[in-house]
Gaussian input, Z-matrix of N, CA and C with variables (Angstrom, degrees):
# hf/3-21g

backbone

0 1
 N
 C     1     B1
 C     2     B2     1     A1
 N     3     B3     2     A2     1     D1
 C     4     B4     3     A3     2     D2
 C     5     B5     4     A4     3     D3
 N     6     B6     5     A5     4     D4
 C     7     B7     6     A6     5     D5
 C     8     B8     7     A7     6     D6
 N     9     B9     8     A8     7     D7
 C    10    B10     9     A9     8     D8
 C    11    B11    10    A10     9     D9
 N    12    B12    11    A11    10    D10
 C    13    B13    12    A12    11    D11
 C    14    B14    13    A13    12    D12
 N    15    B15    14    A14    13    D13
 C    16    B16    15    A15    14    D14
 C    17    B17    16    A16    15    D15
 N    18    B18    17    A17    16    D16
 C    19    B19    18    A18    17    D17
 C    20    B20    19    A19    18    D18
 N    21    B21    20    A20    19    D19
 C    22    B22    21    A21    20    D20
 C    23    B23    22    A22    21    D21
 N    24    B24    23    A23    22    D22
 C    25    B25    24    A24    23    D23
 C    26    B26    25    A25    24    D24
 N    27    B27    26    A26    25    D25
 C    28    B28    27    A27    26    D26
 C    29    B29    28    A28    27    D27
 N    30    B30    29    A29    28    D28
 C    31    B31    30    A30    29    D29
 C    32    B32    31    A31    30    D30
 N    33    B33    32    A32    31    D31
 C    34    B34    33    A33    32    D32
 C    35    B35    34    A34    33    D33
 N    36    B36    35    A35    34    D34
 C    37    B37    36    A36    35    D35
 C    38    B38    37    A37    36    D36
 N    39    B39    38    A38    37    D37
 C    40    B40    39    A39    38    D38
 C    41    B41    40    A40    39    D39
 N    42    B42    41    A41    40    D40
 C    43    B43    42    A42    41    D41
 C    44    B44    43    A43    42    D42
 N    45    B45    44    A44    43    D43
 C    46    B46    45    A45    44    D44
 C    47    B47    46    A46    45    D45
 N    48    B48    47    A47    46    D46
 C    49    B49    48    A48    47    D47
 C    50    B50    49    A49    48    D48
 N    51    B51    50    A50    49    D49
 C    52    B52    51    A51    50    D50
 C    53    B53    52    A52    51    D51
 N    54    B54    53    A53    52    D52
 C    55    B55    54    A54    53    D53
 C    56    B56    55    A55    54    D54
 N    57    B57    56    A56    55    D55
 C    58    B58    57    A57    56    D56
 C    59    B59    58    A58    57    D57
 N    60    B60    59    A59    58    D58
 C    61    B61    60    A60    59    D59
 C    62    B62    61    A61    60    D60
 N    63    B63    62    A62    61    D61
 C    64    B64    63    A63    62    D62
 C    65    B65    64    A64    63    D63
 N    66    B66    65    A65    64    D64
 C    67    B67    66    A66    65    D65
 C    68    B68    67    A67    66    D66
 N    69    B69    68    A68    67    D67
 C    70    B70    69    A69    68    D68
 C    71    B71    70    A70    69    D69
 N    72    B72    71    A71    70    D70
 C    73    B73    72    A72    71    D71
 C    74    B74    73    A73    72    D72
 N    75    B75    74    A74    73    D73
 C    76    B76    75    A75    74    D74
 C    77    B77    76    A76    75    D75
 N    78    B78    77    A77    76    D76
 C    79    B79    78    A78    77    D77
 C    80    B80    79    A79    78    D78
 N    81    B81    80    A80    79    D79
 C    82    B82    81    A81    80    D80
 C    83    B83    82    A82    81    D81
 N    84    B84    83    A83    82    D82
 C    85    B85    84    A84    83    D83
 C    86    B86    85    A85    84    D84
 N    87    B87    86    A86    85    D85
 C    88    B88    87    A87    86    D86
 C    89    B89    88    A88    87    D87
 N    90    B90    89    A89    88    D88
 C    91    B91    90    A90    89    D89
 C    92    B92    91    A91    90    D90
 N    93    B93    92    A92    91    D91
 C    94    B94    93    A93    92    D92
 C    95    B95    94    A94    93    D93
 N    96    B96    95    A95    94    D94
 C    97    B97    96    A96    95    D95
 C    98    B98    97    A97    96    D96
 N    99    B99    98    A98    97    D97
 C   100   B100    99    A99    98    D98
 C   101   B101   100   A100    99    D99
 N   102   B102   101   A101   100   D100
 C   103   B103   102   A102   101   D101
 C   104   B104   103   A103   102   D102
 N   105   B105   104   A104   103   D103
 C   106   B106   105   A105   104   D104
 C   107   B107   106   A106   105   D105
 N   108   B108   107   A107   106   D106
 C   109   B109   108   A108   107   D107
 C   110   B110   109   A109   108   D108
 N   111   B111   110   A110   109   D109
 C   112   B112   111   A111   110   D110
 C   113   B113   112   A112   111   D111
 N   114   B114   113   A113   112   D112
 C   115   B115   114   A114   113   D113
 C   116   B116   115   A115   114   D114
 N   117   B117   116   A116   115   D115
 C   118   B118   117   A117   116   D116
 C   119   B119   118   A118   117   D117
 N   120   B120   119   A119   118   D118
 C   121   B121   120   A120   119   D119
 C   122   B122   121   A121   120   D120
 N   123   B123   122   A122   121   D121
 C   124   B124   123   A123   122   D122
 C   125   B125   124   A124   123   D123
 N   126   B126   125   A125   124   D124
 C   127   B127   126   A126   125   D125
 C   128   B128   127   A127   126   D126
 N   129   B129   128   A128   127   D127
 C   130   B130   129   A129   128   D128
 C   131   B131   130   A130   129   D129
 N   132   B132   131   A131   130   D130
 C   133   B133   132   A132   131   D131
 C   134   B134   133   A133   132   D132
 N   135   B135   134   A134   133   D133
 C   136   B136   135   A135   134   D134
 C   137   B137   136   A136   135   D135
 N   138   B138   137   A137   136   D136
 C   139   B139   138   A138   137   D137
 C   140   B140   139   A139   138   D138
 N   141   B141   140   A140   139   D139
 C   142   B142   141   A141   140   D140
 C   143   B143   142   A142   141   D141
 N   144   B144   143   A143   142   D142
 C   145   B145   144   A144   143   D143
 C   146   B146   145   A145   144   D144
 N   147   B147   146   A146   145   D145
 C   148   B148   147   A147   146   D146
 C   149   B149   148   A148   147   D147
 N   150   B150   149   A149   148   D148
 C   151   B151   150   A150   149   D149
 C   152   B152   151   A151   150   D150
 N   153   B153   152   A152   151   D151
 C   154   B154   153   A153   152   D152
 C   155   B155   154   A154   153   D153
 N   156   B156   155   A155   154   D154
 C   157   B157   156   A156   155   D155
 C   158   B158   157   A157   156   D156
 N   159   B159   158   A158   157   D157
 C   160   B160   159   A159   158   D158
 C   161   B161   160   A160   159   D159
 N   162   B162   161   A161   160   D160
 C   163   B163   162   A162   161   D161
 C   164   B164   163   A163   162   D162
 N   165   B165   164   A164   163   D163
 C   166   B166   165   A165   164   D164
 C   167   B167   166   A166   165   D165
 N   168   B168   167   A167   166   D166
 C   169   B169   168   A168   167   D167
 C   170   B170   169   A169   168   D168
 N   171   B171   170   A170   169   D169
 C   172   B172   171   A171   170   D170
 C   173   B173   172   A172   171   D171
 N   174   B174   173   A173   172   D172
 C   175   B175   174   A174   173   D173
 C   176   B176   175   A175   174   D174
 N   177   B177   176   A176   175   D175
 C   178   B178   177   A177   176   D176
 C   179   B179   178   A178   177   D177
 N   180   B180   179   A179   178   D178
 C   181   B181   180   A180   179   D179
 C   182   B182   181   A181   180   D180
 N   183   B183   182   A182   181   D181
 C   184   B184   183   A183   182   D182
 C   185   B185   184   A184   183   D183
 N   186   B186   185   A185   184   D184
 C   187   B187   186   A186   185   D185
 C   188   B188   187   A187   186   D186
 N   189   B189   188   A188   187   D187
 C   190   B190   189   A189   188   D188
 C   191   B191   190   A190   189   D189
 N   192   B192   191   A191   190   D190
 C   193   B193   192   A192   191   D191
 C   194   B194   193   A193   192   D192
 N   195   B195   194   A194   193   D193
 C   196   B196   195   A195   194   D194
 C   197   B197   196   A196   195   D195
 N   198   B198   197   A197   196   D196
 C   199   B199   198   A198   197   D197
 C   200   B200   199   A199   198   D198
 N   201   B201   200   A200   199   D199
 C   202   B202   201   A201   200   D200
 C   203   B203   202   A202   201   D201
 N   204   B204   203   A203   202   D202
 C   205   B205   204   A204   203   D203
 C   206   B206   205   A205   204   D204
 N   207   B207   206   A206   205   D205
 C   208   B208   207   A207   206   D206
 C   209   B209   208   A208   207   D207
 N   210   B210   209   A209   208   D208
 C   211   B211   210   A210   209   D209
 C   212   B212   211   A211   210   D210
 N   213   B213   212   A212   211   D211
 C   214   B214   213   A213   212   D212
 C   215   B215   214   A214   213   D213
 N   216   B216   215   A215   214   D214
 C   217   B217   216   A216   215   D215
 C   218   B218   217   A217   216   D216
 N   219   B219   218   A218   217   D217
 C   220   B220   219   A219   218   D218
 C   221   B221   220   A220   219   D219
 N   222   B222   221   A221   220   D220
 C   223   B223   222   A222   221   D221
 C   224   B224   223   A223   222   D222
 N   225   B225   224   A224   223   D223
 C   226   B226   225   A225   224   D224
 C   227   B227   226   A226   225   D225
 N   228   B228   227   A227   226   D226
 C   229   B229   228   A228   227   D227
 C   230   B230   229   A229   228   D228
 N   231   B231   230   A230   229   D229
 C   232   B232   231   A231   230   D230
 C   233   B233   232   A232   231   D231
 N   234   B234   233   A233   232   D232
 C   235   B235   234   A234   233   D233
 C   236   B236   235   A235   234   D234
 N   237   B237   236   A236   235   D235
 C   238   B238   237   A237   236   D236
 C   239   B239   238   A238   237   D237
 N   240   B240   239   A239   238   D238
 C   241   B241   240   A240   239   D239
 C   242   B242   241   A241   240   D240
 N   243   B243   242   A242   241   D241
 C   244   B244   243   A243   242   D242
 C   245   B245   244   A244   243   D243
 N   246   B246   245   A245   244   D244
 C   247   B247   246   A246   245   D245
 C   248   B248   247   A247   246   D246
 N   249   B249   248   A248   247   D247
 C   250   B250   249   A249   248   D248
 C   251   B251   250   A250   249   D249
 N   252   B252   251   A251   250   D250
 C   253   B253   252   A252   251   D251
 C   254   B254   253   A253   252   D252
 N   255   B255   254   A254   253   D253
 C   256   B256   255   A255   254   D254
 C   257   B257   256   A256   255   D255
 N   258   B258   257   A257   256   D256
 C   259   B259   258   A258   257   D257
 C   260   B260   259   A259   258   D258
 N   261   B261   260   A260   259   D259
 C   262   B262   261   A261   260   D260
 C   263   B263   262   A262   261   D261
 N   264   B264   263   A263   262   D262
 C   265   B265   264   A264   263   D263
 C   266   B266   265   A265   264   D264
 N   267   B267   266   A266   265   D265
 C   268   B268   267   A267   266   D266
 C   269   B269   268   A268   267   D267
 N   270   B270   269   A269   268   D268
 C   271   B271   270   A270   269   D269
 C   272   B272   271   A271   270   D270
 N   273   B273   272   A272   271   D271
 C   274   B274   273   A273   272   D272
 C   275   B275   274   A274   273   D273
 N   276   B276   275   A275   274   D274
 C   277   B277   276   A276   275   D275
 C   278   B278   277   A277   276   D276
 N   279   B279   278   A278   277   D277
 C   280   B280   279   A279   278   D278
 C   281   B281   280   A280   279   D279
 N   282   B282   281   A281   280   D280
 C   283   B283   282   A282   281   D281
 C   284   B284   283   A283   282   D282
 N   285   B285   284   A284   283   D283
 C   286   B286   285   A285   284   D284
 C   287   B287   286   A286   285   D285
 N   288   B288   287   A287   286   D286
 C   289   B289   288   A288   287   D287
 C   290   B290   289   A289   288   D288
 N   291   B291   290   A290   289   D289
 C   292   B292   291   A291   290   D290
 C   293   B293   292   A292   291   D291
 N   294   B294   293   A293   292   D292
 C   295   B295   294   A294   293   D293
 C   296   B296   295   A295   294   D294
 N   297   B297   296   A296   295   D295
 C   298   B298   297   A297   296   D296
 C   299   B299   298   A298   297   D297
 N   300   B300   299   A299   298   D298
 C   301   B301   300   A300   299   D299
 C   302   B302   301   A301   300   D300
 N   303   B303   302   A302   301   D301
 C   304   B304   303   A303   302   D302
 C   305   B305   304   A304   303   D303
 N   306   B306   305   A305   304   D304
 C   307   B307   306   A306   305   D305
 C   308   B308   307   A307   306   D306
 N   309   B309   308   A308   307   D307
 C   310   B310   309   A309   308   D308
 C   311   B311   310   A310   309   D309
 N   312   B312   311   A311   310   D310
 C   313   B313   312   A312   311   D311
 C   314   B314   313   A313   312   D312
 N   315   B315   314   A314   313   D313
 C   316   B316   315   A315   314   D314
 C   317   B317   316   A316   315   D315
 N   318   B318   317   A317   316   D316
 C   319   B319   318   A318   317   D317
 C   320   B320   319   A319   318   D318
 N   321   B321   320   A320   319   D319
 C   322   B322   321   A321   320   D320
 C   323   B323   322   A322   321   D321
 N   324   B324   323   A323   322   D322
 C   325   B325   324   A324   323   D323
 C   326   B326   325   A325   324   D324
 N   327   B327   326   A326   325   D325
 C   328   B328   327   A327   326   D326
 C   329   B329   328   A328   327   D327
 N   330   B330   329   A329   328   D328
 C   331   B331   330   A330   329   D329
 C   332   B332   331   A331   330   D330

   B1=1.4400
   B2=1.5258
   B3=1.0645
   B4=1.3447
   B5=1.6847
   B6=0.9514
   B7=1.9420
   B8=1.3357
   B9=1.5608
   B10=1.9476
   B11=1.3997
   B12=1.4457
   B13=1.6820
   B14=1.1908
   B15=1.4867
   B16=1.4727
   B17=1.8040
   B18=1.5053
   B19=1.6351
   B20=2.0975
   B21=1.2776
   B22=1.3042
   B23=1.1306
   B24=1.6022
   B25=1.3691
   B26=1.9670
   B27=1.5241
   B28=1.3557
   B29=1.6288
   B30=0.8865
   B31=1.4473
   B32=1.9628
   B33=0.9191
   B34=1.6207
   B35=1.7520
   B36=1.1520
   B37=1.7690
   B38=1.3388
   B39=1.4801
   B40=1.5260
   B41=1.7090
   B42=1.4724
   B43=1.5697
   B44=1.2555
   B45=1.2427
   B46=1.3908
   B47=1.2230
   B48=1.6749
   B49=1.3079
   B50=1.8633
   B51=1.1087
   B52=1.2989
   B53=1.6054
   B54=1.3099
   B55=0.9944
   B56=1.6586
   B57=1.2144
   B58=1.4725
   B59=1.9722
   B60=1.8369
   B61=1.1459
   B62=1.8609
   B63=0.8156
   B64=1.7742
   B65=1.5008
   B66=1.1334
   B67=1.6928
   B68=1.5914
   B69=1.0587
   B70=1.5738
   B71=0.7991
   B72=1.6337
   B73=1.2724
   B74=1.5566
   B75=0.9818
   B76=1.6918
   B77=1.5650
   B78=1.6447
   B79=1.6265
   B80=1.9563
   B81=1.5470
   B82=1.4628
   B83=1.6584
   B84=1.6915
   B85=1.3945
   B86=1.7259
   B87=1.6920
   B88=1.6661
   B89=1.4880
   B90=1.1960
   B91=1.3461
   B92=1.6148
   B93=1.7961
   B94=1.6381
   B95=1.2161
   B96=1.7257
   B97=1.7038
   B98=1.6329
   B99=1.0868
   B100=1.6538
   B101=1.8645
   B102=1.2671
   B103=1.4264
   B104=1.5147
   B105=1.3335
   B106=1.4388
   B107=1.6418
   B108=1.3950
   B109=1.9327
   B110=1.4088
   B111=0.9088
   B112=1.4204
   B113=1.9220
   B114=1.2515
   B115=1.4128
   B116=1.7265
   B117=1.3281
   B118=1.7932
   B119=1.4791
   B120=1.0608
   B121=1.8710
   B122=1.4378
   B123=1.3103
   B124=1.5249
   B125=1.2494
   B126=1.3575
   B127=1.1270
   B128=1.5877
   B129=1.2581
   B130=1.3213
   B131=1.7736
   B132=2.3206
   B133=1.3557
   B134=1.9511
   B135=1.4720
   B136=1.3857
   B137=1.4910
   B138=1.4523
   B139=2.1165
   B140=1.6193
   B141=1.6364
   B142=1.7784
   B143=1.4473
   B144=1.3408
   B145=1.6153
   B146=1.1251
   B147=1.7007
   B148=1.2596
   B149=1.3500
   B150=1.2496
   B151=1.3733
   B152=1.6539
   B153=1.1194
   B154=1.7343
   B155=1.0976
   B156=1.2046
   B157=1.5981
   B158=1.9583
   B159=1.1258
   B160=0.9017
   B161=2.4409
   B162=1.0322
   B163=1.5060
   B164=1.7402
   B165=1.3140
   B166=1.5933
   B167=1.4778
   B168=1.3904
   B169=1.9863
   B170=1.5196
   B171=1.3474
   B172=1.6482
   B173=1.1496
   B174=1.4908
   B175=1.3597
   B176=1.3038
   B177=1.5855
   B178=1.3059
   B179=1.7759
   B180=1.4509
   B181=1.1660
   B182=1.8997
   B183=1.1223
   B184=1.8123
   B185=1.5727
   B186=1.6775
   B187=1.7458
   B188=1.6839
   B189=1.7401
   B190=1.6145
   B191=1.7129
   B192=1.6799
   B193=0.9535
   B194=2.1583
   B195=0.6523
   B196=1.4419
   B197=1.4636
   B198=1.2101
   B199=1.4010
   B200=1.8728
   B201=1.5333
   B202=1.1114
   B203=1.8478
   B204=1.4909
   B205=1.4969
   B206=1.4410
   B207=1.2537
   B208=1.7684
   B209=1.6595
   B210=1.2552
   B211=1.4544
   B212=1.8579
   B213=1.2464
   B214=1.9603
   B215=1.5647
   B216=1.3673
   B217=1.4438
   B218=1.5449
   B219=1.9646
   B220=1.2392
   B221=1.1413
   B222=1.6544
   B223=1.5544
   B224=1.5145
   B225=1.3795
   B226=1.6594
   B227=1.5570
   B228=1.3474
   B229=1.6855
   B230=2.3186
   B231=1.0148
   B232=1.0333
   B233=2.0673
   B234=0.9158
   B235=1.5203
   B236=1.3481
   B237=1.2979
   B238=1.9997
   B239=1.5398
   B240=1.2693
   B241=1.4249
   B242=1.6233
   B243=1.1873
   B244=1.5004
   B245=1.8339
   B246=1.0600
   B247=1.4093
   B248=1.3319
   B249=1.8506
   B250=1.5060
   B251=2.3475
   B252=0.9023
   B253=1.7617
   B254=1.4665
   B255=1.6799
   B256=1.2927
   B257=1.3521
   B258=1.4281
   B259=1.5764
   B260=1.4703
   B261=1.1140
   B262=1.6728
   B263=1.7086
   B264=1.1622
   B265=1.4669
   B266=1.4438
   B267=1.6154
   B268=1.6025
   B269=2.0845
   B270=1.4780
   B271=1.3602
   B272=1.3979
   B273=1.5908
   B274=1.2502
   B275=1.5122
   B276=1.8548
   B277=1.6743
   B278=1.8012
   B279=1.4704
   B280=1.6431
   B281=1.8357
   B282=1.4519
   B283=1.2691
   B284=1.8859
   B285=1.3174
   B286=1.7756
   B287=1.5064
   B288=0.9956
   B289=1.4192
   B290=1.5038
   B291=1.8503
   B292=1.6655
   B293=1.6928
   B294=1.2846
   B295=1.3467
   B296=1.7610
   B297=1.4322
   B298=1.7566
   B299=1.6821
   B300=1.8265
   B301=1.3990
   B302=1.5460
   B303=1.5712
   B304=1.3502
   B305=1.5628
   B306=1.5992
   B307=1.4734
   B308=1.3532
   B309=1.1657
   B310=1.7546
   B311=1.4270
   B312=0.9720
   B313=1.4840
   B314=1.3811
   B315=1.3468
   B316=1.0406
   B317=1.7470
   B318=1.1198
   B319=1.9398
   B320=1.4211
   B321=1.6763
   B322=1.5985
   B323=1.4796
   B324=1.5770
   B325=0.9765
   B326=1.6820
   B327=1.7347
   B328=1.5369
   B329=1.5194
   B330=1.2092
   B331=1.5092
   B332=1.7886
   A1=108.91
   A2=127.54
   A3=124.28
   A4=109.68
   A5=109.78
   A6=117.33
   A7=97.49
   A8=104.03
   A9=112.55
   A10=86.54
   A11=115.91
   A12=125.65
   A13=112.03
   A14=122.13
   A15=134.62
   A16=114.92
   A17=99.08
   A18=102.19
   A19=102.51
   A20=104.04
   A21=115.64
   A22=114.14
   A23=122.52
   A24=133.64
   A25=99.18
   A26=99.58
   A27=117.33
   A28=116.53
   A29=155.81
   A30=142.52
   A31=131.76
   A32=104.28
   A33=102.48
   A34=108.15
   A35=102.67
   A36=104.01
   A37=117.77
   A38=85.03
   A39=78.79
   A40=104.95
   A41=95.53
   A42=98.74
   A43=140.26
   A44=125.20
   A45=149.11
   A46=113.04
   A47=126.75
   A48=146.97
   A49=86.40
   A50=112.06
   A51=141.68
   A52=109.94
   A53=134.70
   A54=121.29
   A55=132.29
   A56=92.92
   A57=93.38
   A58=106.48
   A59=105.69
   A60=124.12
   A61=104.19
   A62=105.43
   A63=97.25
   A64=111.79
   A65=123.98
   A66=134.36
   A67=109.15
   A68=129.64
   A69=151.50
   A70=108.97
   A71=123.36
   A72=115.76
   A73=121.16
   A74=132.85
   A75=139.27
   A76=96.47
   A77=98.41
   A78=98.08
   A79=77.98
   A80=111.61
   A81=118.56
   A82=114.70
   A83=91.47
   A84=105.70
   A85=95.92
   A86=121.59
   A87=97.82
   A88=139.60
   A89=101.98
   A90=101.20
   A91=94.78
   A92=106.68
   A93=117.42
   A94=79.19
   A95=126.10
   A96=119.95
   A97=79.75
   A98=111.63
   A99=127.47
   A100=89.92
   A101=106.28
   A102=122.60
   A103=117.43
   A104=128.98
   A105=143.45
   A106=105.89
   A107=90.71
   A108=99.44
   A109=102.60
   A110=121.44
   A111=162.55
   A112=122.38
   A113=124.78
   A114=101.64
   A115=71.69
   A116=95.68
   A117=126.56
   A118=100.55
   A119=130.72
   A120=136.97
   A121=93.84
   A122=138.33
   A123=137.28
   A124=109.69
   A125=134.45
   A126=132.45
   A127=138.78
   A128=115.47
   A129=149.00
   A130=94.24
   A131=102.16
   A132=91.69
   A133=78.22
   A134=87.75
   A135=101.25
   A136=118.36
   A137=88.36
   A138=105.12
   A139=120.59
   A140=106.26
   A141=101.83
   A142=88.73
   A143=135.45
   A144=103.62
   A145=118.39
   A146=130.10
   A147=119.18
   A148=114.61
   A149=110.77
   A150=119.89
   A151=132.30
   A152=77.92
   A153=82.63
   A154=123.14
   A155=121.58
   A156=132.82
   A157=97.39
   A158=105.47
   A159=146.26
   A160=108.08
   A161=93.86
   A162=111.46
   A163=113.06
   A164=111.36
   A165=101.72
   A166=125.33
   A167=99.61
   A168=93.50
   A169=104.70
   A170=121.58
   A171=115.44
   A172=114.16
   A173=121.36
   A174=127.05
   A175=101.89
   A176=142.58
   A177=120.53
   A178=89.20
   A179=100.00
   A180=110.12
   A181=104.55
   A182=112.00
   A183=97.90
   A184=109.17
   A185=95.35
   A186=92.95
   A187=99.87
   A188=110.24
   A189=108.76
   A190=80.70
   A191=109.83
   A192=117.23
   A193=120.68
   A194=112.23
   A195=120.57
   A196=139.13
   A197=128.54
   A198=121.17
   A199=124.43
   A200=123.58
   A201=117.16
   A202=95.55
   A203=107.80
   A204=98.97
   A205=118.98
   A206=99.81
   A207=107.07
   A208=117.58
   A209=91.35
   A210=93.45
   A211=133.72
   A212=89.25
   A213=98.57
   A214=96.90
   A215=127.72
   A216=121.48
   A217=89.48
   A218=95.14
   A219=113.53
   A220=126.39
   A221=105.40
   A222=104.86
   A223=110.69
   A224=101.37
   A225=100.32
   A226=114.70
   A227=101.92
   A228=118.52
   A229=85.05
   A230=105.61
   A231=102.39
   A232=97.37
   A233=116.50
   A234=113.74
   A235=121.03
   A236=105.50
   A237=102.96
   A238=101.43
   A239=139.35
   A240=130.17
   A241=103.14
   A242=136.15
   A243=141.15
   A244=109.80
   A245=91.25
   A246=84.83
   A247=98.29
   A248=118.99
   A249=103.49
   A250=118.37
   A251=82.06
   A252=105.63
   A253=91.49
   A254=141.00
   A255=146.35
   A256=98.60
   A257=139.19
   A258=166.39
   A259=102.90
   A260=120.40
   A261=156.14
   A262=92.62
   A263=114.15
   A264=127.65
   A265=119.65
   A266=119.32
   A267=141.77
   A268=80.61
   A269=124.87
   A270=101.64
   A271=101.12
   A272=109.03
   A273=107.21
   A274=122.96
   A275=95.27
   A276=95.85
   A277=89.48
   A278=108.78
   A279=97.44
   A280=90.71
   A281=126.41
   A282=129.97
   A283=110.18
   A284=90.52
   A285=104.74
   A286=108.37
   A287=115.27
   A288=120.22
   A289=103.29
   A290=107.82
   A291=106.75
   A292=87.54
   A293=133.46
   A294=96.02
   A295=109.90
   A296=95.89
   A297=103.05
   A298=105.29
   A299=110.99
   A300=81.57
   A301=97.62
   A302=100.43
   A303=95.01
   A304=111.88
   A305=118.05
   A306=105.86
   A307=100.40
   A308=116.71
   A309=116.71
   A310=118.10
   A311=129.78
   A312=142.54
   A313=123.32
   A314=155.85
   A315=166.22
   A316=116.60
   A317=121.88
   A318=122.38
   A319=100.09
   A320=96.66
   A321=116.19
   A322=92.13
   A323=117.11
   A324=154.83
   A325=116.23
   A326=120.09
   A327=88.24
   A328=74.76
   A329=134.48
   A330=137.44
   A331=106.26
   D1=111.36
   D2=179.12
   D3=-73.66
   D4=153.78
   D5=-171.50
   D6=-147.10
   D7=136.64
   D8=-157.34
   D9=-90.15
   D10=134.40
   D11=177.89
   D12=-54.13
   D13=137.34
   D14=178.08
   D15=92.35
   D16=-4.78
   D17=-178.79
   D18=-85.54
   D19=144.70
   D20=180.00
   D21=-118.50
   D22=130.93
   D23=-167.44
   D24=-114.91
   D25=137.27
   D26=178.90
   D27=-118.83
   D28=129.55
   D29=130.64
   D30=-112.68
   D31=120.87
   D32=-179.25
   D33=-102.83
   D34=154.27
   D35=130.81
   D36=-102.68
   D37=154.26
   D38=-166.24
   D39=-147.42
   D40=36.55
   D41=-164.32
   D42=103.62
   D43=-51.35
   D44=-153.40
   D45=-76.93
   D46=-27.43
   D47=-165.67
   D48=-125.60
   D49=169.57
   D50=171.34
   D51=-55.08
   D52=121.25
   D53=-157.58
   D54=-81.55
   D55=142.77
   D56=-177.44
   D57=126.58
   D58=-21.30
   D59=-152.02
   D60=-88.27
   D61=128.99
   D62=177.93
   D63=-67.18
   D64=123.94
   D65=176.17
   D66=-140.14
   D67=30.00
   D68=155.62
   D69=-118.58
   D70=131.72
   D71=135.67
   D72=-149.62
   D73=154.30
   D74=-162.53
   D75=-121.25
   D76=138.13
   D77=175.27
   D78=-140.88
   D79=102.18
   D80=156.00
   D81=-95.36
   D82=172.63
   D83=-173.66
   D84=-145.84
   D85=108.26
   D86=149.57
   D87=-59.77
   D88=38.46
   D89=-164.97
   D90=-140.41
   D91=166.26
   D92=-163.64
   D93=-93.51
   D94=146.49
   D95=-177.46
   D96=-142.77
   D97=-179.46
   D98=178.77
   D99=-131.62
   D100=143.49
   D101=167.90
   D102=-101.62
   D103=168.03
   D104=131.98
   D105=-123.43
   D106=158.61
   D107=158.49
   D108=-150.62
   D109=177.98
   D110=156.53
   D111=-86.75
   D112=115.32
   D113=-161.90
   D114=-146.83
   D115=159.22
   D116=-167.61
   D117=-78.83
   D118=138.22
   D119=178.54
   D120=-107.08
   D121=17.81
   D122=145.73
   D123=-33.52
   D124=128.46
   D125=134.77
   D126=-10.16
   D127=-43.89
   D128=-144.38
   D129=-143.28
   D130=100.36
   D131=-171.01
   D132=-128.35
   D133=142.69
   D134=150.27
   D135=-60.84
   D136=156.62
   D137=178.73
   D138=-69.29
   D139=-19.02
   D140=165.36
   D141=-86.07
   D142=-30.25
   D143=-174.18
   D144=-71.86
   D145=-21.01
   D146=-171.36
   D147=-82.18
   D148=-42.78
   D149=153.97
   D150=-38.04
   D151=-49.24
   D152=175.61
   D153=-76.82
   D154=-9.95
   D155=176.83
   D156=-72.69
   D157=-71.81
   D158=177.78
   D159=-35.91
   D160=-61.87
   D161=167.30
   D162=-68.22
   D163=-52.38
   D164=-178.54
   D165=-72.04
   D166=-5.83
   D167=163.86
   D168=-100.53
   D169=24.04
   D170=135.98
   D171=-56.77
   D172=150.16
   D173=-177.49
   D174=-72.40
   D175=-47.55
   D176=-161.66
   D177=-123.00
   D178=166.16
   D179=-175.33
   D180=-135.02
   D181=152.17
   D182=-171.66
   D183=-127.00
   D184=-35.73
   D185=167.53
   D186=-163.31
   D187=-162.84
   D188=178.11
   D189=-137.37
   D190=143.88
   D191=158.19
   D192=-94.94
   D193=106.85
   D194=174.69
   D195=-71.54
   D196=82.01
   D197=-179.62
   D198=-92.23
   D199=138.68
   D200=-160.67
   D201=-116.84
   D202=131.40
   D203=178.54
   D204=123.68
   D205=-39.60
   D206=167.47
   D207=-142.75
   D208=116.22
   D209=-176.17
   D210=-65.95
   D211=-7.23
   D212=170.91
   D213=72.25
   D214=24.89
   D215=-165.25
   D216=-130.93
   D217=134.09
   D218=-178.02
   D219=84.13
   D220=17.49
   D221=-168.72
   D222=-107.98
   D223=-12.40
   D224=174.70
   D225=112.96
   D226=-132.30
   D227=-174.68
   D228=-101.91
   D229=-50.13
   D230=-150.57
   D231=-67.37
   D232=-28.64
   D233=158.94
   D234=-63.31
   D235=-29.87
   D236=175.55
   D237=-88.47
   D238=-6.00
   D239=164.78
   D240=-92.08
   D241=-34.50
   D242=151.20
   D243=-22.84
   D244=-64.10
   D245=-156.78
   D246=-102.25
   D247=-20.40
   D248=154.23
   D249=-38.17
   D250=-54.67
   D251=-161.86
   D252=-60.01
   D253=-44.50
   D254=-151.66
   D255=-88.69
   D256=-43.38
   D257=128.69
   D258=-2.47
   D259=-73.38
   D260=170.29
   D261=-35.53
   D262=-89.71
   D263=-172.75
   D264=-42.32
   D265=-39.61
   D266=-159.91
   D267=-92.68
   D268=-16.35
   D269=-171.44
   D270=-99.24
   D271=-21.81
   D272=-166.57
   D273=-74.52
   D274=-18.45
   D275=-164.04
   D276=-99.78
   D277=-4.82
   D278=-172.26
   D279=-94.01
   D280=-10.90
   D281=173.44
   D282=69.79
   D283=44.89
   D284=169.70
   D285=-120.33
   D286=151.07
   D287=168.50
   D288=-55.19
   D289=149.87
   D290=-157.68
   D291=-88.93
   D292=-20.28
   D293=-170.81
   D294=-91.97
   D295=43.86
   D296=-179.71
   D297=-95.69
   D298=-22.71
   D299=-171.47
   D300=-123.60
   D301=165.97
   D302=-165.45
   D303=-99.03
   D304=-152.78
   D305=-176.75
   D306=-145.11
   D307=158.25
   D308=172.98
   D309=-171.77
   D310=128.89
   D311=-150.26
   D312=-137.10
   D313=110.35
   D314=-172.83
   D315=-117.14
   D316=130.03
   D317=168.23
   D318=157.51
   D319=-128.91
   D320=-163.94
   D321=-87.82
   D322=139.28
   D323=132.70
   D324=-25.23
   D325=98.36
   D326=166.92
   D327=126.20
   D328=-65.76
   D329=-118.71
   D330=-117.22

């Protein structure tokens, strides 16, 4: 698998999955990168999608934070301040401006 020099790979558990199981993960860059995505025309959007819509026409982008297990979908306002605030925290300790990294979420529905 080739991996572009200077990119940094993360994975935790962190609970969310059965324990012991990786359901974090961080893909940074020290470097200013430009993004695209792809985002669902569902009716019905999860809180990394709204966000993420929303975050990737920032001009620079630095990494995506990844969670496995709960999809952040259907949760409302109070899931887009969730993962607003989790976004927030992952920029502060990597010391980038927070709307540098992005968000993305995959699992249960609801949760």
């Amino acid at each position: 698998m080739f991996i572009p020099e200077g990119f940094l790979f993360s994975a935790v558990s962190c609970g969310i999955k059965n324990e012991g199981k990786l359901d974090l993960g961080l893909i940074f860059s020290p470097y200013k990168l430009t993004s695209w995505g792809c985002f669902t025309k569902n009716t019905v959007k999860a809180a990394p999608v709204i966000l993420g819509k929303r975050l990737i026409r920032e001009p620079i982008t630095k990494g995506i934070l990844v969670n496995s297990g709960i999809a952040n979908a259907c949760t409302g306002k109070e899931g887009i301040r969730r993962a607003k605030l989790l976004l927030e925290r992952v920029a502060q300790r990597l010391k980038v401006p927070k709307d540098t990294i992005l968000p993305a979420s995959t699992g249960v529905i609801g949760e």
